[in-house]
Predicted model as a PDB file, atoms N, CA, C, CB and O in Angstrom, pLDDT in the B-factor column:
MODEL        1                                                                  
ATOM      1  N   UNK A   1    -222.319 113.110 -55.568  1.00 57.00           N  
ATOM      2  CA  UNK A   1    -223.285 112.289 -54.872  1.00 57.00           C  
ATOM      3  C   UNK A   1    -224.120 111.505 -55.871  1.00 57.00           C  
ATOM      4  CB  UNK A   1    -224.179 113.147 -53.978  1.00 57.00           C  
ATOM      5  O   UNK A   1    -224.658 112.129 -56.785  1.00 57.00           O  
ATOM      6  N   UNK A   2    -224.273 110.171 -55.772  1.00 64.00           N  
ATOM      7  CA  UNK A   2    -225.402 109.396 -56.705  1.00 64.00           C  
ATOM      8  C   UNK A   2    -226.384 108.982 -55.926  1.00 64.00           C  
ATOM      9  CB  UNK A   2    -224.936 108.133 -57.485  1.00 64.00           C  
ATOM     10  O   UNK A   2    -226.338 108.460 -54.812  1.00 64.00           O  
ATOM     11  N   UNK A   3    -227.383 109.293 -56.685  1.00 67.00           N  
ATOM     12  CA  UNK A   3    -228.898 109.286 -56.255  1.00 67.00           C  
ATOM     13  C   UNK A   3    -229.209 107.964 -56.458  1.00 67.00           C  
ATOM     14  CB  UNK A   3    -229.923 110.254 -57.067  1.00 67.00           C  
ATOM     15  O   UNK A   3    -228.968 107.171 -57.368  1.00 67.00           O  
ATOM     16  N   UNK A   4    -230.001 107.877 -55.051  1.00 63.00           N  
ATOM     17  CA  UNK A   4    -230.209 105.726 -54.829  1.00 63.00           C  
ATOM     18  C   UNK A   4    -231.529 105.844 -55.784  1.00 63.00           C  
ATOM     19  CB  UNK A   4    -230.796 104.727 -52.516  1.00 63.00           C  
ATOM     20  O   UNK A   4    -232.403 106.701 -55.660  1.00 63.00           O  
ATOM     21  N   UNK A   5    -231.500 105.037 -56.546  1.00 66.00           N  
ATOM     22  CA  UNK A   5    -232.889 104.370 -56.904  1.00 66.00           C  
ATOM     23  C   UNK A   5    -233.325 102.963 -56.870  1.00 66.00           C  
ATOM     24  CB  UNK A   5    -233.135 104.634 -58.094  1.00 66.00           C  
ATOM     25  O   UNK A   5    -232.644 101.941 -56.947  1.00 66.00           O  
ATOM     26  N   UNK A   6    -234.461 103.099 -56.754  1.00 71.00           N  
ATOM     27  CA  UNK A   6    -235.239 101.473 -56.472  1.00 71.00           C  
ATOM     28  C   UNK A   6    -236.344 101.076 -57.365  1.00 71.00           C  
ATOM     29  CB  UNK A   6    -235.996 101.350 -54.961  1.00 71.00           C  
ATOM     30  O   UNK A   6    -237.190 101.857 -57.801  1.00 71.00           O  
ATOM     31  N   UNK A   7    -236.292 100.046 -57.564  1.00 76.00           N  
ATOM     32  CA  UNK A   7    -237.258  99.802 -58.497  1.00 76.00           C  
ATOM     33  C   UNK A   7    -238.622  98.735 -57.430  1.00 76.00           C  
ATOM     34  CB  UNK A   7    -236.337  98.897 -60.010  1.00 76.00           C  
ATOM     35  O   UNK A   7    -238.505  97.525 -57.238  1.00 76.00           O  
ATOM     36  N   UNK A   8    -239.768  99.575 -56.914  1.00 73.00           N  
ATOM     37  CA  UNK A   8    -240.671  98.933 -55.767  1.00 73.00           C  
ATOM     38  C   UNK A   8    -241.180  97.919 -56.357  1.00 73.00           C  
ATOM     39  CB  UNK A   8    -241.808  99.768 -55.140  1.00 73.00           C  
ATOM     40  O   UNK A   8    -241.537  98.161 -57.510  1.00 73.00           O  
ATOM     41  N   UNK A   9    -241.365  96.757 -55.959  1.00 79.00           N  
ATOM     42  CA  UNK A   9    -242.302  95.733 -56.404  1.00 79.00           C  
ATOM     43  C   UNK A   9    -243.868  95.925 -56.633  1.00 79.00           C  
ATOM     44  CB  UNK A   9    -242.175  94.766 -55.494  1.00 79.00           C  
ATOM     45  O   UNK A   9    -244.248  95.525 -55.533  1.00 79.00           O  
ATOM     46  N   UNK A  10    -244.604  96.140 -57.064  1.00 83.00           N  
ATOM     47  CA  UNK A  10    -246.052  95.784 -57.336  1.00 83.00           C  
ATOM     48  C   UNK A  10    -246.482  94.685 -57.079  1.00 83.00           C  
ATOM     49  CB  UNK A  10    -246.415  95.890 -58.469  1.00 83.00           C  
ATOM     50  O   UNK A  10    -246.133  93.586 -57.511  1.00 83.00           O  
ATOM     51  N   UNK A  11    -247.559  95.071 -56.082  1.00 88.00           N  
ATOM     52  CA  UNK A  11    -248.284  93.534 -55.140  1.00 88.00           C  
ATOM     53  C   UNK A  11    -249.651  93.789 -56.264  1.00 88.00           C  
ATOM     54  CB  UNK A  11    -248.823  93.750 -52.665  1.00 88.00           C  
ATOM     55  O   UNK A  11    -250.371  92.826 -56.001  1.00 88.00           O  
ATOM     56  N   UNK A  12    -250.245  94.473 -57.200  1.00 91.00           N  
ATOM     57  CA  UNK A  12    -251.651  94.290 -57.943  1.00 91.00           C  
ATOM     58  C   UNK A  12    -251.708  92.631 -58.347  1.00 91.00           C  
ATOM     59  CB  UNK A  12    -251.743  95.389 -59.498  1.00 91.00           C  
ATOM     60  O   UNK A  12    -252.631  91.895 -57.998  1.00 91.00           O  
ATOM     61  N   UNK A  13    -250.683  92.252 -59.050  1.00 92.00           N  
ATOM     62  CA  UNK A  13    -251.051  90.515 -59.348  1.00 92.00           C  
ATOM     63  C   UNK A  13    -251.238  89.563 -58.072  1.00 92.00           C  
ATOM     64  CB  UNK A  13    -249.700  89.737 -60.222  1.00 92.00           C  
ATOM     65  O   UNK A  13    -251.881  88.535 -58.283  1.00 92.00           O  
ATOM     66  N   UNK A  14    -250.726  89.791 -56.687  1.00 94.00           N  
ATOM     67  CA  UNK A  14    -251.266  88.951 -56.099  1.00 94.00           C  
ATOM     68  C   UNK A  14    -252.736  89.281 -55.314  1.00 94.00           C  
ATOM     69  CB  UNK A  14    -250.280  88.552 -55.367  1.00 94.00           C  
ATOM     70  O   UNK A  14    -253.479  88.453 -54.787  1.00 94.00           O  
ATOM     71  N   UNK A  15    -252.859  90.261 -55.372  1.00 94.00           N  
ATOM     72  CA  UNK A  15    -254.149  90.672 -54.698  1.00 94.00           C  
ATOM     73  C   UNK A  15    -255.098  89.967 -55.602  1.00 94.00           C  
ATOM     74  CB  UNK A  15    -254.429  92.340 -54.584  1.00 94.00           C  
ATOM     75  O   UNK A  15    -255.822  89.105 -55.102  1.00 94.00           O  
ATOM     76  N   UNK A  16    -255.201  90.286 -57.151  1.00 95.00           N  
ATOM     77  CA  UNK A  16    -255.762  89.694 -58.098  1.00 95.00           C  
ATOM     78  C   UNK A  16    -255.936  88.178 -58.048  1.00 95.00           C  
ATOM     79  CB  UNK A  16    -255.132  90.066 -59.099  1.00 95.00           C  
ATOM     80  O   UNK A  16    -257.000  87.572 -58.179  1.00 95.00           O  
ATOM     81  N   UNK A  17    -254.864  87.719 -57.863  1.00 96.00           N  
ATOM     82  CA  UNK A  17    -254.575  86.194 -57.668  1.00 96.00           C  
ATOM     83  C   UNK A  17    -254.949  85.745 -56.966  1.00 96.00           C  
ATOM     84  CB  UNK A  17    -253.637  85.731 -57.528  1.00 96.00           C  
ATOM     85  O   UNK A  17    -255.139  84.543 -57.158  1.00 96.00           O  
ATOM     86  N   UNK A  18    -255.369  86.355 -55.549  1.00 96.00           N  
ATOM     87  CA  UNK A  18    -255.621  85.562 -54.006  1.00 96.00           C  
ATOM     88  C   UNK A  18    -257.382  85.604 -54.292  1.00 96.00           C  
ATOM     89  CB  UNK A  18    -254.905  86.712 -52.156  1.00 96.00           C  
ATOM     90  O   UNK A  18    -258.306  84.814 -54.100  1.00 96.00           O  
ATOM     91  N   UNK A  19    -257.266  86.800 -54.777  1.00 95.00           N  
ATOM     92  CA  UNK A  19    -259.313  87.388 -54.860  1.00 95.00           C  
ATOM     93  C   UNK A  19    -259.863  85.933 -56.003  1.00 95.00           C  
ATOM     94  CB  UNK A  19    -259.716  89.846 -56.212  1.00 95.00           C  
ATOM     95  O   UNK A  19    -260.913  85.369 -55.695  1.00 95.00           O  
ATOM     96  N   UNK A  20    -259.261  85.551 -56.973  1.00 96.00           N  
ATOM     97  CA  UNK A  20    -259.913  84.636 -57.919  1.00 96.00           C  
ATOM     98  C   UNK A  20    -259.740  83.574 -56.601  1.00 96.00           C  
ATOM     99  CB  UNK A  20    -259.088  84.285 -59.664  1.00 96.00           C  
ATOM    100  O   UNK A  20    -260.614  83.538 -55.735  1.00 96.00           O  
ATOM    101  N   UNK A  21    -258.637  82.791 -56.538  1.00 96.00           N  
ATOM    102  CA  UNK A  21    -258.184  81.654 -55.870  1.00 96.00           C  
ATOM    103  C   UNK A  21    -259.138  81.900 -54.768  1.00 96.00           C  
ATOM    104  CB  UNK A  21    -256.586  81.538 -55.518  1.00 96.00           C  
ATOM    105  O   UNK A  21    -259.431  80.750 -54.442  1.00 96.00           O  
ATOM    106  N   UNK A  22    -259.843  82.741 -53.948  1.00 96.00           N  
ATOM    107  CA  UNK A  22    -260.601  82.609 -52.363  1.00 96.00           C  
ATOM    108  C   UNK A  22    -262.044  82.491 -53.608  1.00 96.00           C  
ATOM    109  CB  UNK A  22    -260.457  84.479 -50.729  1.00 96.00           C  
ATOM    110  O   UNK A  22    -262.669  81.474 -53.309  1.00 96.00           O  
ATOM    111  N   UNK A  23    -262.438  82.911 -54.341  1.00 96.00           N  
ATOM    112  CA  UNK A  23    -263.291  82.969 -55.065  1.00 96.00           C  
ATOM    113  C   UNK A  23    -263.513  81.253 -55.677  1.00 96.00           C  
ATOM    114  CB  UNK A  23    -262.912  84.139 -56.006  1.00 96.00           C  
ATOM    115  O   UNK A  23    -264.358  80.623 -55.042  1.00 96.00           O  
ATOM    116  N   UNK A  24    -263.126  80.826 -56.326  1.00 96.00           N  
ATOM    117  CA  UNK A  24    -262.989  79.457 -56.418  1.00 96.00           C  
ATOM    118  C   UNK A  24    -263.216  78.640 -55.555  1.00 96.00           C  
ATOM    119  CB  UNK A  24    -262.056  79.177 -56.691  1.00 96.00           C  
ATOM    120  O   UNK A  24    -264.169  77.867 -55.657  1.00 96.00           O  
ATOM    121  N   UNK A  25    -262.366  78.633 -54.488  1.00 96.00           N  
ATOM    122  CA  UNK A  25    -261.947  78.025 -53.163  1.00 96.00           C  
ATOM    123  C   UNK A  25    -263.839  77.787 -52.960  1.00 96.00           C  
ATOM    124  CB  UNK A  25    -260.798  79.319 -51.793  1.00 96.00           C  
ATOM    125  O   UNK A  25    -264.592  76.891 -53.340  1.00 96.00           O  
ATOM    126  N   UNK A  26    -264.067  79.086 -52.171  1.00 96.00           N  
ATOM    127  CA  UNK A  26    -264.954  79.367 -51.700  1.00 96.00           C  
ATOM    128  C   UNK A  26    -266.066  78.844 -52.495  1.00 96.00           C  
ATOM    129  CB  UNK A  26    -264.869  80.525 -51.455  1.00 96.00           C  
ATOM    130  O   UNK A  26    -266.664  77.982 -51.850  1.00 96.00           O  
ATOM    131  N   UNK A  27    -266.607  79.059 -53.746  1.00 96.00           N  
ATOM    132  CA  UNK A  27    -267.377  78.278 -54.232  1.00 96.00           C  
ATOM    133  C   UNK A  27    -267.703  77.022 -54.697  1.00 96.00           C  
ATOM    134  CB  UNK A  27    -267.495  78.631 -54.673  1.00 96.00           C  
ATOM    135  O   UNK A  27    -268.777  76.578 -55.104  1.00 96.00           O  
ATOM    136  N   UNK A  28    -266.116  76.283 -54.520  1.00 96.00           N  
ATOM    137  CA  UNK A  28    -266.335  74.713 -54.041  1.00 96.00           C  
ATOM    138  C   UNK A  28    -267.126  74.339 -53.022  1.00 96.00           C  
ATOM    139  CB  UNK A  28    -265.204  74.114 -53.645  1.00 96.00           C  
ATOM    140  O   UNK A  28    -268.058  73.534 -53.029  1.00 96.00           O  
ATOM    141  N   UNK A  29    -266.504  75.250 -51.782  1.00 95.00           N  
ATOM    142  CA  UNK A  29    -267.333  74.894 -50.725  1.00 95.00           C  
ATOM    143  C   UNK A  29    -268.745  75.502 -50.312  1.00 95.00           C  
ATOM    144  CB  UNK A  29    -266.581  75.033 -49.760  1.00 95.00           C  
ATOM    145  O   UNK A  29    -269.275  75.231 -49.235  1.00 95.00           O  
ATOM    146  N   UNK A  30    -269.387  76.469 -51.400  1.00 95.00           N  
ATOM    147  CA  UNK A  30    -270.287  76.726 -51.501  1.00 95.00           C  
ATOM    148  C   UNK A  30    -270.607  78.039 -50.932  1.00 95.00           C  
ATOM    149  CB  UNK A  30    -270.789  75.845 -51.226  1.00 95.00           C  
ATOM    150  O   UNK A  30    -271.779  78.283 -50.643  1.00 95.00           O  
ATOM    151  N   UNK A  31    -269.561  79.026 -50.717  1.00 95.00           N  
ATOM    152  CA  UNK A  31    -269.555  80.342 -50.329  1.00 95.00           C  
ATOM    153  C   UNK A  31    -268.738  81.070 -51.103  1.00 95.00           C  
ATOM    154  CB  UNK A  31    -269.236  80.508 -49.067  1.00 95.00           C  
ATOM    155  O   UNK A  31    -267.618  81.371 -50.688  1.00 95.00           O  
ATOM    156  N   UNK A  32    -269.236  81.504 -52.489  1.00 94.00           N  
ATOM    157  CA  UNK A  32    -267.776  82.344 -53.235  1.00 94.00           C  
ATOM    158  C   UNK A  32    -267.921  83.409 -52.445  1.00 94.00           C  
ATOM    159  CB  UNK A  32    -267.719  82.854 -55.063  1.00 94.00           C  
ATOM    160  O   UNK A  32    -266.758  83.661 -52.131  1.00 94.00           O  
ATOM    161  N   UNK A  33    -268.567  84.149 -51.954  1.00 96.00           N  
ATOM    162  CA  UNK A  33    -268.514  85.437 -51.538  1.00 96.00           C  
ATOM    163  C   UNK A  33    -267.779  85.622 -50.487  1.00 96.00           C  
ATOM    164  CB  UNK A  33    -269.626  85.923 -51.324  1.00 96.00           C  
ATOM    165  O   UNK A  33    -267.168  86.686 -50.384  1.00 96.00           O  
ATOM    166  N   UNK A  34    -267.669  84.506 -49.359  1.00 96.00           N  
ATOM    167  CA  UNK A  34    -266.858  84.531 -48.630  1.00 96.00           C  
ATOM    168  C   UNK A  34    -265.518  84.260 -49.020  1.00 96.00           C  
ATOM    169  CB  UNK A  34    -267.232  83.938 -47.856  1.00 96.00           C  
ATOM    170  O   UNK A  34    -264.652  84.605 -48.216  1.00 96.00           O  
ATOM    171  N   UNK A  35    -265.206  83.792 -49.932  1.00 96.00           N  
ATOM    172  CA  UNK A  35    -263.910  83.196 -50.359  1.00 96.00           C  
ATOM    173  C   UNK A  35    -263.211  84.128 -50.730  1.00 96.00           C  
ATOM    174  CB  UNK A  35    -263.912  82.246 -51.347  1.00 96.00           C  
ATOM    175  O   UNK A  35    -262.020  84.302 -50.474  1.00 96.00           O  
ATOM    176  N   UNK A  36    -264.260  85.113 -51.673  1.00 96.00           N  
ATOM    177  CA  UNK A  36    -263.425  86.256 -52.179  1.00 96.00           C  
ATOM    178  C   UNK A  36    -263.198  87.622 -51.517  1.00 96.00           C  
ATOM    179  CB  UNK A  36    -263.917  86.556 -53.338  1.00 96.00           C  
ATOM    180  O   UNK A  36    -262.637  88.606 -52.000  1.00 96.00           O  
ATOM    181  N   UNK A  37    -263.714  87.481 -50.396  1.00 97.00           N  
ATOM    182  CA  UNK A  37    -263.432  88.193 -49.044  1.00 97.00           C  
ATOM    183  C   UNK A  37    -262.311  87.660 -48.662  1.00 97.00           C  
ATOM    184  CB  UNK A  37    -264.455  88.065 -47.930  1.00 97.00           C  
ATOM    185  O   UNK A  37    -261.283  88.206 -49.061  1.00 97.00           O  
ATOM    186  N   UNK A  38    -262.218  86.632 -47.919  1.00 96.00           N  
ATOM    187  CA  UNK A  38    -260.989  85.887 -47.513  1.00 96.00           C  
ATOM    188  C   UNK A  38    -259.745  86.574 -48.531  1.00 96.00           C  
ATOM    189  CB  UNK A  38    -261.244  84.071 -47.764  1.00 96.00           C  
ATOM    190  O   UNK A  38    -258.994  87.466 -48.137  1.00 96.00           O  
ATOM    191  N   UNK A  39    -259.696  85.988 -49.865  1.00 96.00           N  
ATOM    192  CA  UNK A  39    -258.463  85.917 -50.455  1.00 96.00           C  
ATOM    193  C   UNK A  39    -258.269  87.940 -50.544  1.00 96.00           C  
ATOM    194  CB  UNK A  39    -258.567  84.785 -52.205  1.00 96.00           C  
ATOM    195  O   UNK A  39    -257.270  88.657 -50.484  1.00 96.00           O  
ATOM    196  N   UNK A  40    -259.504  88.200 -50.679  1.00 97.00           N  
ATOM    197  CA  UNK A  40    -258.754  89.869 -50.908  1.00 97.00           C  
ATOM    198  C   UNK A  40    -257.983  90.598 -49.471  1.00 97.00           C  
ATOM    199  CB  UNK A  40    -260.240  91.153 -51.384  1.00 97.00           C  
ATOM    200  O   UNK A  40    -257.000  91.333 -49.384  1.00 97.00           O  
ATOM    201  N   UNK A  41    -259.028  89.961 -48.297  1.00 97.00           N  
ATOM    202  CA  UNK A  41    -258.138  90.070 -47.279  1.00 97.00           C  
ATOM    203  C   UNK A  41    -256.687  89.418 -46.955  1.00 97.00           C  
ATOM    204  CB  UNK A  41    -258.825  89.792 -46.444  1.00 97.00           C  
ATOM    205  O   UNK A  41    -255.926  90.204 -46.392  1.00 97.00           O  
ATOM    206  N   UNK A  42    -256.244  88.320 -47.170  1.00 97.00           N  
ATOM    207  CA  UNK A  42    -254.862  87.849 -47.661  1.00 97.00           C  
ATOM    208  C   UNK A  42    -254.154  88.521 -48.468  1.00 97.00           C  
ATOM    209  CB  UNK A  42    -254.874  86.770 -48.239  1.00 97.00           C  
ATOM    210  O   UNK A  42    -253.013  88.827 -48.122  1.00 97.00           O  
ATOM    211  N   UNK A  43    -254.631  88.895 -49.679  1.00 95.00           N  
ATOM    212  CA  UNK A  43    -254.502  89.671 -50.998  1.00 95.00           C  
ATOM    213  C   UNK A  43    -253.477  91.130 -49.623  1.00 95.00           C  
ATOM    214  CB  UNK A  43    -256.725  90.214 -52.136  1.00 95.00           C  
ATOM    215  O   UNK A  43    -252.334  91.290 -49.196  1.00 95.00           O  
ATOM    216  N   UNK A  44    -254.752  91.769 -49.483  1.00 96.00           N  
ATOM    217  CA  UNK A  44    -253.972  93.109 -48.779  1.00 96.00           C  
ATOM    218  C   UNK A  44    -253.194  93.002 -47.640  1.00 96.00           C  
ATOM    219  CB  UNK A  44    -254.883  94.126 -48.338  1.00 96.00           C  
ATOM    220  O   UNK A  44    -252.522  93.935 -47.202  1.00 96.00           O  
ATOM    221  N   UNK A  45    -253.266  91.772 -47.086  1.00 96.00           N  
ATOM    222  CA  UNK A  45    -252.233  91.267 -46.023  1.00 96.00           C  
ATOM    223  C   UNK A  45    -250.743  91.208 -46.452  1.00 96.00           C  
ATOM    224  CB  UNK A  45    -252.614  89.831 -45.591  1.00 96.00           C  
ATOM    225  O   UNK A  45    -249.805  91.606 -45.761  1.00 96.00           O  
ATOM    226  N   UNK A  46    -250.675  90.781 -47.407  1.00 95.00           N  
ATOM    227  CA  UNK A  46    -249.299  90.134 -48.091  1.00 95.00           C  
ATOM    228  C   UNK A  46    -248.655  91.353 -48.755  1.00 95.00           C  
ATOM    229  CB  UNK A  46    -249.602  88.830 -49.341  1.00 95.00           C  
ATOM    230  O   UNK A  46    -247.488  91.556 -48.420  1.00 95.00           O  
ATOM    231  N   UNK A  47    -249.351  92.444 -49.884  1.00 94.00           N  
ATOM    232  CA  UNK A  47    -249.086  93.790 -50.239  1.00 94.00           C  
ATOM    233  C   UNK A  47    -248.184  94.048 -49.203  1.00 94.00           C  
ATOM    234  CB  UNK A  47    -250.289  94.762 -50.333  1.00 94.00           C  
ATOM    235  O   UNK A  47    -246.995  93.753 -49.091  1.00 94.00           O  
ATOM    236  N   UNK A  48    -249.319  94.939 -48.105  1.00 94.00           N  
ATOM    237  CA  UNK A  48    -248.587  95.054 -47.308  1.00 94.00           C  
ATOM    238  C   UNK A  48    -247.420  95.292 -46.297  1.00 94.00           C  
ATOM    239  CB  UNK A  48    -248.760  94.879 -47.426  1.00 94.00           C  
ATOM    240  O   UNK A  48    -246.862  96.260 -45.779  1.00 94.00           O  
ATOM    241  N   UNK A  49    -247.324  93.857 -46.272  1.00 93.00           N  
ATOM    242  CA  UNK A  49    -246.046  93.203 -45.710  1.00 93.00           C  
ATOM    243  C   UNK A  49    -244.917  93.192 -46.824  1.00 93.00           C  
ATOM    244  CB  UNK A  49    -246.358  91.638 -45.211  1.00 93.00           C  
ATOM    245  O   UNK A  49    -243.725  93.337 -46.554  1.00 93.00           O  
ATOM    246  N   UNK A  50    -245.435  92.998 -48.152  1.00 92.00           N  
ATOM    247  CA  UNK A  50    -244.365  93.744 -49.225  1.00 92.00           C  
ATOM    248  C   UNK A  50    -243.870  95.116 -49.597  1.00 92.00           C  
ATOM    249  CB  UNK A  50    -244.721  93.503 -50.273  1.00 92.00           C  
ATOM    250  O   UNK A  50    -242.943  95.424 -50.346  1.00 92.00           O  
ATOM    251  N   UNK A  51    -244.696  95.868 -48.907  1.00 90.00           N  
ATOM    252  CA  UNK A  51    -244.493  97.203 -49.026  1.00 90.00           C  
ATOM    253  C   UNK A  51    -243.795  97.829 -47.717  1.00 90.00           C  
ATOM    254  CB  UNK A  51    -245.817  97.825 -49.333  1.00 90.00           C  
ATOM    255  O   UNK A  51    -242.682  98.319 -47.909  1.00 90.00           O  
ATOM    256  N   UNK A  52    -244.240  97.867 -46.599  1.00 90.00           N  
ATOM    257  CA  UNK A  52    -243.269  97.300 -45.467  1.00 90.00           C  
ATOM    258  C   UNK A  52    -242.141  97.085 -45.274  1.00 90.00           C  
ATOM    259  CB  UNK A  52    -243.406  96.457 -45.180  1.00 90.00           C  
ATOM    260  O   UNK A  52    -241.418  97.666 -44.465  1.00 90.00           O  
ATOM    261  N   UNK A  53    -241.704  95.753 -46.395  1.00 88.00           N  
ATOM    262  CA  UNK A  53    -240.453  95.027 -46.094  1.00 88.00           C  
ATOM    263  C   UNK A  53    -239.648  96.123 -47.025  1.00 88.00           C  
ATOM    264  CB  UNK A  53    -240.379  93.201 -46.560  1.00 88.00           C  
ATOM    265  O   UNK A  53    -238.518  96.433 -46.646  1.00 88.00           O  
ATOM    266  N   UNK A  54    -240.251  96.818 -48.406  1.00 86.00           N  
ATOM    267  CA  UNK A  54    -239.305  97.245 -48.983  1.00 86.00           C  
ATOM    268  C   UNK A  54    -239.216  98.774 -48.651  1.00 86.00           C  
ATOM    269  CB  UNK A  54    -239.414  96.875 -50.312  1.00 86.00           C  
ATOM    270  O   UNK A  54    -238.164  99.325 -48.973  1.00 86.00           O  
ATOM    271  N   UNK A  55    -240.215  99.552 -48.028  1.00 82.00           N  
ATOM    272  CA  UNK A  55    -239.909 100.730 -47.532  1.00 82.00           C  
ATOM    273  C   UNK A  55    -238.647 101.217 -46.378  1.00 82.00           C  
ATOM    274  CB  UNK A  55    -241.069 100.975 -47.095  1.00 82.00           C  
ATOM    275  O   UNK A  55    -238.084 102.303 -46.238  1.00 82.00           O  
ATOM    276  N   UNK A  56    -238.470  99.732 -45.543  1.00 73.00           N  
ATOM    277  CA  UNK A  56    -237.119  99.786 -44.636  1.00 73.00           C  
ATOM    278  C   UNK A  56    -236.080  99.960 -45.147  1.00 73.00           C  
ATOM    279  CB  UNK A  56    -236.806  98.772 -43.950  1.00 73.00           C  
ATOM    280  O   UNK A  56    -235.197 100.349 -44.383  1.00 73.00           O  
ATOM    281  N   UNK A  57    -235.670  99.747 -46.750  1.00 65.00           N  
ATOM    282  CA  UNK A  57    -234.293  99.505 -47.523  1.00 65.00           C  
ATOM    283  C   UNK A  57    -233.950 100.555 -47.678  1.00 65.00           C  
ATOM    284  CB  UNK A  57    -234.191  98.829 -48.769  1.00 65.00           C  
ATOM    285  O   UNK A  57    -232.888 100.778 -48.260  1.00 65.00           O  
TER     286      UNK A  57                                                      
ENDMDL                                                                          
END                                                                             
């Protein structure tokens, strides 16, 4: 018998990525705090749905 292995993706860089980018965003328009709410909520939206998609395999 051979043992399946997987190598899981790591969502830490986009959570990171979405939190600066809503952070930015947001303080163009004059709310970083909201922005970086926004993107961390996207941020853990997308994880997620990556973790999700690869736990079915």
């Amino acid at each position: 018998m051979t043992k399946r292995t997987s190598n899981p993706t790591g969502s830490g860089a986009i959570i990171a990525l979405l939190i600066l980018i809503g952070a930015v965003g947001g303080g163009l328009l004059g709310q970083p705090s909201i922005g970086l709410l926004v993107g961390l909520a996207l941020g853990i939206i997308i994880a997620l749905l990556i973790y999700l998609g690869e736990r079915g395999k």
